[in-house]
Steps between C-alpha positions, in 0.01 A plus 500: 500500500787762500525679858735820599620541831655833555686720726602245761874488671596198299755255775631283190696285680759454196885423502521875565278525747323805318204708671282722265309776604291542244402181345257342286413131471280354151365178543360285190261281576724278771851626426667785575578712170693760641661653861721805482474829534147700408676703182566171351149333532390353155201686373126378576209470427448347839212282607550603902761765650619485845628809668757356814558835660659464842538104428807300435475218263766244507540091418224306683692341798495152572380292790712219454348301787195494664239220671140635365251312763658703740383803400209435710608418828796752525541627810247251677774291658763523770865600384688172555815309354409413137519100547200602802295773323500276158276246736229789596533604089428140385252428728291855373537345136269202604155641462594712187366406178525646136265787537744597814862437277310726256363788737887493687673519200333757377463728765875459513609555111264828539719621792842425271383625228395830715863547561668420211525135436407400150675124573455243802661161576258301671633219697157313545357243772138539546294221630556106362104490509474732176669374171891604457410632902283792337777628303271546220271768658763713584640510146175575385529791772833623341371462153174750572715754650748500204801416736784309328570184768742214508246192713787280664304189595667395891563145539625299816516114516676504851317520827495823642657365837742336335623806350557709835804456807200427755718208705229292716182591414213425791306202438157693532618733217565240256178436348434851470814544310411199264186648423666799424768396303182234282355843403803629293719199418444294207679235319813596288345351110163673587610853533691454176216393347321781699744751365490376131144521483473862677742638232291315198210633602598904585835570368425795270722777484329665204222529780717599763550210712849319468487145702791298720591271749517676839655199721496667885812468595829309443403281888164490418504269200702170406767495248291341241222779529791757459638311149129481395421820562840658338460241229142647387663847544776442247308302215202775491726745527371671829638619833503310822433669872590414807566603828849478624656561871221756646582434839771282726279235561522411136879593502530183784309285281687522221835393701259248680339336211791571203796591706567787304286826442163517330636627195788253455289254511274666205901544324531113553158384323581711245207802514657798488540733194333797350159389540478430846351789748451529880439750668751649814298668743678808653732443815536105404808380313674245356736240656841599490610215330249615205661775377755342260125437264368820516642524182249255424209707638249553249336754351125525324409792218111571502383730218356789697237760430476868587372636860389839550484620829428842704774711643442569859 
């Protein structure tokens, strides 16, 4: 099928930075035959024509990290430091199941996709209850919408209390933060195996879903889950996500636990390099005494597709 898009301001987004009034974009079948300027458009016939008046079409954007099963309690919970609100998020993730992974995900790839996001990064924990925590469903999700995604399995063999500055903890509040922590944690050898198996059974890229280890952060799992995880990154030739410093509570346990910042300690095992990705939410930052590697911070190409969207 050979489709014409015309007369859309064309935001190209090349090494020049070029913006084209009047533009045209031909699509055959799933590639993109031609972008430039409408008196250049190769001639038809065409199965479907497009007119984008009053729309810009540009690159689809990319959501390079996102939590799906969230999509459906957003905004139900108090605003609280991350380490606090994470225990209200968890806890919501209990009684999900596949059909809700599926139903969040999607409702959430429709509202990217709405605005412009043709690619998502999503960095998964679901429910242990459902297989690979009900990371399956929301692929599924992604793949009926059409919506390129990259499914980072999350992984965690430490204890969540063990992971956080909380000093003396109350006695009364220690079985409730064991049964906690027994709903997340798992042992280091089964989330490999875990991880293996989720990419064996739904890494597909020539259906849209690319696969990877996700482990949740540099505090949150041992050293040997790290190496395991970055090992099955490099020999299938994927990326590896993470989350790294988000807030000072992880900044003190990375002096507290490695006696060095959180990504140090990733440069001493060895991790970093182009295919490692985390995400750094606005207003945090880095450790001071991490900036001599951000020459070492990586970077991740995703093919992109075309968004058209109205002006105004």
């Amino acid at each position: 099928m050979k489709t014409l898009i015309r007369n859309a301001l064309l935001v190209t987004m090349n090494a020049q930075n070029e913006v084209i009034e009047n533009g045209s974009i031909v699509i055959d079948g799933n590639k993109l035959a031609y972008v430039g300027p409408a008196e250049w458009t190769p001639p038809g016939p065409f199965d479907r024509t497009i007119g984008a008046d009053q729309r810009i079409a540009m690159p689809g954007m990319v959501n390079a990290h996102c939590h799906s099963p969230a999509n459906l309690v957003r905004g139900r919970m108090p605003s609280k430091p991350l380490e606090i609100w994470r225990a209200y998020y968890r806890a919501s993730l209990r009684d999900m199941r596949d059909e809700d992974f599926y139903a969040s995900a999607l409702l959430g790839g429709m509202e990217i996709l709405k605005n412009g996001t043709t690619t998502v990064l999503d960095h998964f924990f679901g429910n242990q209850a459902c297989r690979f925590m009900g990371a399956g469903a929301a692929i599924q999700a992604m793949r009926d919408l059409g919506l390129r995604h990259v499914i980072s399995l999350t992984l965690s063999d430490k204890n969540y209390e063990e992971t956080l500055p909380l000093g003396e903890t109350a006695s009364h509040l220690t079985e409730e933060i064991k049964r906690m922590s027994a709903s997340e944690a798992k042992a280091t050898e089964a989330w490999i195996d875990d991880c293996e198996e989720f990419i064996d059974a739904f890494h597909a890229p020539e259906r849209l879903t690319t696969c990877c280890p996700g482990p949740s952060a540099v505090q949150r799992c041992s050293d040997d889950l790290l190496r395991g995880a970055a090992n099955i990154a490099h020999k299938r030739k994927l990326p590896l996500h993470i989350h790294l410093a988000e807030t000072k509570a992880q900044a003190v346990m990375g002096k507290q636990l490695y006696g060095t910042s959180l990504l140090q300690h990733l440069a001493s095992l060895g991790i970093l390099g182009p295919t490692l990705l985390w995400p750094t939410p606005f207003g945090s930052s880095l450790p001071t005494s991490s900036f001599l590697l951000e020459a070492e911070r990586p970077r991740f190409t995703i093919q992109q597709a075309i968004c058209v969207s109205a002006v105004g």
